[in-house]
Wavefront OBJ file of the C-alpha trace (Angstrom):
o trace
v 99.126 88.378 61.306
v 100.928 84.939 61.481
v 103.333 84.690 64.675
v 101.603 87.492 66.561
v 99.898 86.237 69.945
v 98.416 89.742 70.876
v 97.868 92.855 69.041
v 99.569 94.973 71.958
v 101.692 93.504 75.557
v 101.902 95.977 78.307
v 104.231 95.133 80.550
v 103.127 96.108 84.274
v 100.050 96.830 85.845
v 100.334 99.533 87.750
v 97.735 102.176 87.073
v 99.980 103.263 83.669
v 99.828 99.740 82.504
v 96.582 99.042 83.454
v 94.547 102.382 82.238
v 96.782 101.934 78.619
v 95.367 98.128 78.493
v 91.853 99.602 79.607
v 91.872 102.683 76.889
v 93.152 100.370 73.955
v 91.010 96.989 74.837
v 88.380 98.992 74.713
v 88.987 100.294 71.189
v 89.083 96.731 69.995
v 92.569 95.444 70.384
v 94.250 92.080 71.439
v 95.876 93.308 74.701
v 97.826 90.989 77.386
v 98.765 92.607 80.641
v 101.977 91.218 82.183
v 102.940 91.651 85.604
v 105.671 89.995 88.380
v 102.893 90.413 91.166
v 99.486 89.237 91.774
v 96.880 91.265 92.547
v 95.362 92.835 94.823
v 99.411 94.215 96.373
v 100.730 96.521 98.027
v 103.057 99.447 96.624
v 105.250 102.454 97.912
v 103.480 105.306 96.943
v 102.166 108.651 98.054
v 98.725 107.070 97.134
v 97.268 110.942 95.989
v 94.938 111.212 93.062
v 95.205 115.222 91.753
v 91.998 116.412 90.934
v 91.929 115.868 87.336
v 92.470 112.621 87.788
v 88.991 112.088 88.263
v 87.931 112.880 85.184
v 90.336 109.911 83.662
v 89.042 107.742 86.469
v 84.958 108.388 85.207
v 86.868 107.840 81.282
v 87.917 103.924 82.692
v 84.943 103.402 84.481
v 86.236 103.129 88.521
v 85.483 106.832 89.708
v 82.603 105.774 91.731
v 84.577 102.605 92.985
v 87.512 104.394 93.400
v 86.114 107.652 95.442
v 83.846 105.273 97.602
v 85.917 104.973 100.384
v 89.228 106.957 99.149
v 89.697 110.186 101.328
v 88.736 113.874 99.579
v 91.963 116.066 99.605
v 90.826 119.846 99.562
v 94.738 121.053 99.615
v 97.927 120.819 100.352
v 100.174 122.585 103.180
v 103.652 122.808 103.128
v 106.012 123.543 105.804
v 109.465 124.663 105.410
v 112.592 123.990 107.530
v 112.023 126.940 109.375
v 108.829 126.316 110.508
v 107.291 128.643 107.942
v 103.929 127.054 106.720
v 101.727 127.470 103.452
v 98.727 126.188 102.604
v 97.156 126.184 98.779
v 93.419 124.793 98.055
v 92.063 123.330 94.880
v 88.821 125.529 95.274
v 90.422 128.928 95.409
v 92.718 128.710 92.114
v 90.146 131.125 90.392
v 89.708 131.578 87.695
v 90.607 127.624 87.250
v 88.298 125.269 88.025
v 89.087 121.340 88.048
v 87.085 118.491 87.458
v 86.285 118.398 91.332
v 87.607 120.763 93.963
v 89.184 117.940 95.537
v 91.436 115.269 94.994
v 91.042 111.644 96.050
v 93.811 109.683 98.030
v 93.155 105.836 98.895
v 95.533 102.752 99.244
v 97.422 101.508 95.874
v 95.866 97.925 96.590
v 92.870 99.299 96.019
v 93.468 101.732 93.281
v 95.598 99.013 91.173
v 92.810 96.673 91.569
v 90.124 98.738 89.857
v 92.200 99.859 87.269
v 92.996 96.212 86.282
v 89.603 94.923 86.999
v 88.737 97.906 84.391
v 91.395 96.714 81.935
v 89.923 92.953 81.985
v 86.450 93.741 82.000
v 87.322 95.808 78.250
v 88.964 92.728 77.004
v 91.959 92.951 78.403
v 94.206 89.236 79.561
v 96.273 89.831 82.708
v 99.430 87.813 82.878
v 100.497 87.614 86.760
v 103.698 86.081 88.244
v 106.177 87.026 85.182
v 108.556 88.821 84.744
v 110.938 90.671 81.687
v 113.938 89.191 80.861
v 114.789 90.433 77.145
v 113.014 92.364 74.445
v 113.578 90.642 70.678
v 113.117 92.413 67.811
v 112.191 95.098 66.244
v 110.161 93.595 63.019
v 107.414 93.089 61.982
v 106.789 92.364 65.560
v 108.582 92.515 68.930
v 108.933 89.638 71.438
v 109.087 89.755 75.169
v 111.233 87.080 76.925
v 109.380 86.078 80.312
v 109.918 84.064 83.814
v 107.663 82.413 85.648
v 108.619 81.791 89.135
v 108.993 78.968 88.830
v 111.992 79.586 86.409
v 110.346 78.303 83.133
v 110.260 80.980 80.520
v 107.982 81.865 77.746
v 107.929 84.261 74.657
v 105.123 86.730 74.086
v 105.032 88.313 70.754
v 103.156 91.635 69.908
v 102.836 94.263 67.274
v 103.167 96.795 69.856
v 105.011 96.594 73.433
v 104.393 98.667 75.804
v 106.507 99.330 79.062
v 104.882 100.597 82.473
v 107.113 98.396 84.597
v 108.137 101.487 86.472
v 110.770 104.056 87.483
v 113.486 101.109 87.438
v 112.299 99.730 83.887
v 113.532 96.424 82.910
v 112.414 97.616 79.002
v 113.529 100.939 79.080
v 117.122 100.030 80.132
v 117.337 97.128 77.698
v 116.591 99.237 75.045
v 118.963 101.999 75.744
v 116.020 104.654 76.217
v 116.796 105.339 80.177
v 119.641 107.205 81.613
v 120.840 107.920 85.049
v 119.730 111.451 86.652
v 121.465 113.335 88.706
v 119.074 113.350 92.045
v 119.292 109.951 94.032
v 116.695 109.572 96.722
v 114.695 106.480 98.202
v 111.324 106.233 99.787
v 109.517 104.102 102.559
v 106.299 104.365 102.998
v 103.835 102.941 105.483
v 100.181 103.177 106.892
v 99.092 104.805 110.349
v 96.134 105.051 112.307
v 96.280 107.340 115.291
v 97.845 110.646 113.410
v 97.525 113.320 115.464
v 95.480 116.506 113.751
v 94.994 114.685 110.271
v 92.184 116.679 108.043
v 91.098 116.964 104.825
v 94.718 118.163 103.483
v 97.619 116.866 102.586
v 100.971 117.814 104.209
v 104.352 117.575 103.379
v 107.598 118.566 105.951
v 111.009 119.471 104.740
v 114.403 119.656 106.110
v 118.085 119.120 104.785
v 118.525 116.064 103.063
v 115.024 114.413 104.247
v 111.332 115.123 103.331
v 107.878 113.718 104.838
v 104.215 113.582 103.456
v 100.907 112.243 105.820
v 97.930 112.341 103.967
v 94.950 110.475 104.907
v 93.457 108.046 102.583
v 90.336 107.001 103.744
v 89.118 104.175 106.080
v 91.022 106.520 109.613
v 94.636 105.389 107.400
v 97.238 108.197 106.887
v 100.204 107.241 104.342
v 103.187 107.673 105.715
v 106.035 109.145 103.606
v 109.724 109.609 103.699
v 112.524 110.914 101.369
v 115.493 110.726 101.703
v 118.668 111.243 99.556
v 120.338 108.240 99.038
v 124.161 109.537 98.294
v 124.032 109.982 102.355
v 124.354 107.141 104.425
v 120.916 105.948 105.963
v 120.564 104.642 109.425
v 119.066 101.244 109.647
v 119.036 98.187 108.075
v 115.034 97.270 107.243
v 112.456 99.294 105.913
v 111.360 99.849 109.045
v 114.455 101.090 110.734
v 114.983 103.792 107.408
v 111.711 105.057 107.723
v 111.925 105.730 111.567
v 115.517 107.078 111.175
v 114.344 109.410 108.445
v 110.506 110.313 110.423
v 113.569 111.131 113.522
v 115.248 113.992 111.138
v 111.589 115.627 110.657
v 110.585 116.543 113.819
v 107.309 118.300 113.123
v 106.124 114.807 112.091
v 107.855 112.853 114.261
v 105.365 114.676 116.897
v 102.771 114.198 115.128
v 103.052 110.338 115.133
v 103.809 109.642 118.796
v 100.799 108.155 119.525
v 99.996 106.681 116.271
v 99.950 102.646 115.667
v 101.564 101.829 112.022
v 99.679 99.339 110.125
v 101.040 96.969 107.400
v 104.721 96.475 106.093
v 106.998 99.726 105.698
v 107.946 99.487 101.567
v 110.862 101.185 99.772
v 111.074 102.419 96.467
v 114.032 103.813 94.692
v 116.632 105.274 93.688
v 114.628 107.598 92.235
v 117.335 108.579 89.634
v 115.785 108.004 85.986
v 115.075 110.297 83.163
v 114.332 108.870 79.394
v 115.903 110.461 76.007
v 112.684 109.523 74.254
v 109.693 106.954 75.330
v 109.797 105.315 72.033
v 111.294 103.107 69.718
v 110.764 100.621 66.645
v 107.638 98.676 67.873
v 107.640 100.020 71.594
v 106.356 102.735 73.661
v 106.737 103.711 77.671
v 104.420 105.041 79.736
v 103.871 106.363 83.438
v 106.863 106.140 85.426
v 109.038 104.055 83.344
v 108.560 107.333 80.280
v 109.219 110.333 83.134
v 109.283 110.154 87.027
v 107.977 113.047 88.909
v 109.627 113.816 92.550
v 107.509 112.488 95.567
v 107.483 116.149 96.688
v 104.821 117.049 94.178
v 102.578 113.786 94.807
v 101.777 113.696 90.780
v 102.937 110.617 89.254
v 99.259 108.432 89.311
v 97.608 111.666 87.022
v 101.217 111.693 84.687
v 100.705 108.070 84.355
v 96.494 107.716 84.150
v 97.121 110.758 80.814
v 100.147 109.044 79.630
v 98.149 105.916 79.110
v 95.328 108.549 77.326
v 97.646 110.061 75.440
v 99.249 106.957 74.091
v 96.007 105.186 73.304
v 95.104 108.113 71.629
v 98.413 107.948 69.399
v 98.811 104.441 69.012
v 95.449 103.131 68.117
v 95.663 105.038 64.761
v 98.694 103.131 64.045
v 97.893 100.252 65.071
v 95.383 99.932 62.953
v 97.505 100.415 59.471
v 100.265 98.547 61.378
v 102.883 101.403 61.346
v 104.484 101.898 64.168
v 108.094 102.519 63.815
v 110.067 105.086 66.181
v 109.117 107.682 63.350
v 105.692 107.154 63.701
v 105.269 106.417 67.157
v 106.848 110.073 68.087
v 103.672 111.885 67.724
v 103.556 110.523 70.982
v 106.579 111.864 71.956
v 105.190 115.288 71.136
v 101.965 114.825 72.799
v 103.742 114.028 76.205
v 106.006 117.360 75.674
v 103.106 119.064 75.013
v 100.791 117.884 77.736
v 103.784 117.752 80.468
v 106.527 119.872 79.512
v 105.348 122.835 81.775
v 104.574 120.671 84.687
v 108.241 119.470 84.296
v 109.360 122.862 84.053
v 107.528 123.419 87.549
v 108.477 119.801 89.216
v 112.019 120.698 88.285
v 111.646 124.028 90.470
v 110.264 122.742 93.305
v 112.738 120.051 93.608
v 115.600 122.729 93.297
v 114.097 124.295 96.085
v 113.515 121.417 98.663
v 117.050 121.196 97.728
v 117.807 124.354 99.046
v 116.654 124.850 102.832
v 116.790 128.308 102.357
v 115.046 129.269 99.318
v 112.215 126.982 100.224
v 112.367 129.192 103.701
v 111.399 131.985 101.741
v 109.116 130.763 99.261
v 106.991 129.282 102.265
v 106.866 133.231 104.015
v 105.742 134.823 101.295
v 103.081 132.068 100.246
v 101.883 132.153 103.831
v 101.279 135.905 103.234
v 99.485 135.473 100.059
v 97.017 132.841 99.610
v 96.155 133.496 96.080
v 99.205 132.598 95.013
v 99.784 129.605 97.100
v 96.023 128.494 95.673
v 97.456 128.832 92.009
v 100.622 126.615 92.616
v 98.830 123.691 94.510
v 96.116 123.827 91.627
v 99.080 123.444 88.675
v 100.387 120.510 91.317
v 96.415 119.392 91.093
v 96.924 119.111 87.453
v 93.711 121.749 86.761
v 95.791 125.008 86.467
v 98.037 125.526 83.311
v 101.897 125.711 84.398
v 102.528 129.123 82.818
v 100.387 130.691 85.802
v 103.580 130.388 88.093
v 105.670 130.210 85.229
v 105.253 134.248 84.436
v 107.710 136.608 85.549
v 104.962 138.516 87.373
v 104.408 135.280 89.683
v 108.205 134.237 89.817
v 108.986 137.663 91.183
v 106.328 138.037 93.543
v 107.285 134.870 94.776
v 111.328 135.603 95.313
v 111.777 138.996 96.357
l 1 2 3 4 5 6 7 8 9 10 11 12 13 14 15 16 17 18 19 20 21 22 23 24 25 26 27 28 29 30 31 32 33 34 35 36 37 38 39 40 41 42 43 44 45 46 47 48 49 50 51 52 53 54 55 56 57 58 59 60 61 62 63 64 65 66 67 68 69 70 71 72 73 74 75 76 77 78 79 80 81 82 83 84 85 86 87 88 89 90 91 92 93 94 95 96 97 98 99 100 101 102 103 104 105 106 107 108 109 110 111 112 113 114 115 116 117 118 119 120 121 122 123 124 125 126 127 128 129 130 131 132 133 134 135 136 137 138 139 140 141 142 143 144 145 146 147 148 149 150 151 152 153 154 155 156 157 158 159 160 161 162 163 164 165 166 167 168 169 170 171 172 173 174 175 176 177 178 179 180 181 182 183 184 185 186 187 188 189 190 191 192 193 194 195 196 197 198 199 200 201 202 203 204 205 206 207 208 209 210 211 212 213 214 215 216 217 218 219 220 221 222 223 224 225 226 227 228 229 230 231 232 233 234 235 236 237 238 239 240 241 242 243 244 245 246 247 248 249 250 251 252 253 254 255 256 257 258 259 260 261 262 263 264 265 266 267 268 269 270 271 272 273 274 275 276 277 278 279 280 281 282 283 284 285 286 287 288 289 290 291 292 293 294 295 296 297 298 299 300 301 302 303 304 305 306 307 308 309 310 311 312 313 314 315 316 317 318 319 320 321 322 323 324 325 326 327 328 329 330 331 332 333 334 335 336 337 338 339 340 341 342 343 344 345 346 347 348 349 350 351 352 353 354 355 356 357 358 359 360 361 362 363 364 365 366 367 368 369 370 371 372 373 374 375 376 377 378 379 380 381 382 383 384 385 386 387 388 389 390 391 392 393 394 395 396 397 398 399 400 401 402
């Protein structure tokens, strides 16, 4: 088609960017991969892999790379402001089973790196040091105003562009698709060696206002997490300062890490306060966090955004190829997405009411403690393996309550 220099620009390469560029280079398509950074980086993240996202990790090629050095996750155990503790495992969600009984967690350097290694070894161009500044269009095609840093700008121009740039998307505000939501919280996250009692679990702490995850990902490094609500004033000034100000409010963890040596820079992410009315429009599509961000609490954004990018392939290679890919045409995707996630939102929605709430999560954790079934079941739908309407029944919801 004259004017078009690719058949399809995703913008960011993050593993939603990356595993969309991957899934539709490999079906045959012109694909240029656009990202401010240059690989291999670092990024704030809880750095866990559920389960199931193995099986989209063999799809792309990287599972053995990936799980090579990454640390298995067998669980998760959560402890409530009271002290109360639960712990769920992937292998005892019978009669579910998952694609392993274990999830992976490893550094996003490394992760990100496969999965764009993966992308440009299927075809794929990578595009580093640019960034969004405007979104032309819609026509026959849509073009995508970018910066070097250097300050000189160029145009890209694609049948089909796609936005992964993240829970503050550049794309998705420009094209009036993102709204503010009503939860405002920040993250700074960091690596440790020395973490006192660290196995082959995850772990995440709560208490008013503030939560914190350690999780080891391979190589004797534990991610450090905190969350914190933003509307409250934070102490500190640097990363640094935040995180130990909010690691001070938890002191389970704070324990925990008193002998422990932090390794590399502290990183923030947020406000985490984003929610989308739709993930399409004429000519465009979002994916991973910039389409729906999940709280850090349930550690499940890299699976949402490693199926988005399936899911969207899946929908948007079939137009692509007849070149029809209005808003009308691009919702099956919309519906795919509601159909995949909307019980897993359903259930992230709950469990962020309840870390909200000091003393419903109180309770919750005591009666979990008591029955490990049930704990099993929730930490598997959190793995991604068991089908939200397990603790979605009434059966389950009353169990768990009363």
């Amino acid at each position: 088609m004259p004017g078009v220099d690719v058949d399809v620009a995703v913008v960011g390469a993050g593993p939603a960017g990356s595993a969309t560029a991957a899934f539709l280079a490999g079906r045959g398509f012109d694909v240029a991969l656009v990202d401010r950074a240059t690989f291999p980086r670092d990024k704030a993240c809880s750095e866990y892999l559920s389960p199931e996202a193995g099986r989209l990790l063999e799809a792309l090629g990287v599972l053995e790379r990936v799980q090579a050095d990454a640390a298995r996750l067998r669980g998760m155990t959560v402890v409530g402001p009271g002290g109360s503790a639960f712990t769920g495992r992937f292998a005892g969600a019978r009669p579910h089973r998952g694609f392993r009984d274990f999830g992976l967690a490893l550094p996003r350097r490394e992760l990100d790196s496969a999965l764009v290694d993966a992308a440009t070894a299927r075809g794929a161009c990578l595009f580093e040091r640019l960034r969004v500044e405007g979104i032309g269009g819609p026509g026959r095609t849509r073009s995508v105003l970018l910066r070097e840093r250097s300050g000189r700008t160029r145009t890209l121009t694609a049948r089909l562009v796609v936005g992964a740039d993240g829970v503050q998307s550049r794309l998705a505000a420009r094209l009036g698709l993102s709204r503010r939501g009503s939860l405002r919280r920040v993250a700074f996250v960091t690596h440790a060696t020395g973490v006192a009692g660290m196995g082959d679990l995850g772990e995440m702490y709560a208490e008013p206002g503030v939560y914190a995850g350690l999780a080891p990902v391979g190589r004797g490094l534990t991610n450090v997490a905190v969350v914190m609500d933003a509307r409250a004033p934070i102490a500190g000034r640097t990363p640094s300062e935040r995180l130990a100000a909010g690691i001070a409010r938890v002191p389970a963890v704070a324990e925990r890490l008193r002998e422990a040596t932090y390794v590399g820079p502290v990183l923030g992410a947020g406000p985490f306060a984003h929610r989308t009315v739709r993930a399409t429009a004429d000519r465009v599509a979002l994916v991973g966090d910039a389409a729906d961000f999940y709280d850090p609490f349930t550690g499940e954004g890299i699976y949402a955004a490693l199926r988005g990018a399936e899911l969207l392939a899946s929908e948007a290679g079939a137009l692509l190829e007849h070149d029809d890919l209005s808003a009308d045409a691009l919702g099956a995707y919309d519906t795919a997405r509601r159909r995949a996630f909307g019980g897993k939102w359903l259930v992230e929605r709950a469990i962020a009411y309840a870390v909200g709430h000091p003393r419903l999560l109180e309770r919750v954790a005591r009666r979990l403690a008591r029955r490990s079934g049930m704990a099993d079941l929730l930490v598997g739908v959190t793995g991604d393996f068991v089908p939200p309407r397990a603790v979605l029944r009434p059966s389950y919801l009353m169990r768990l309550v009363l």
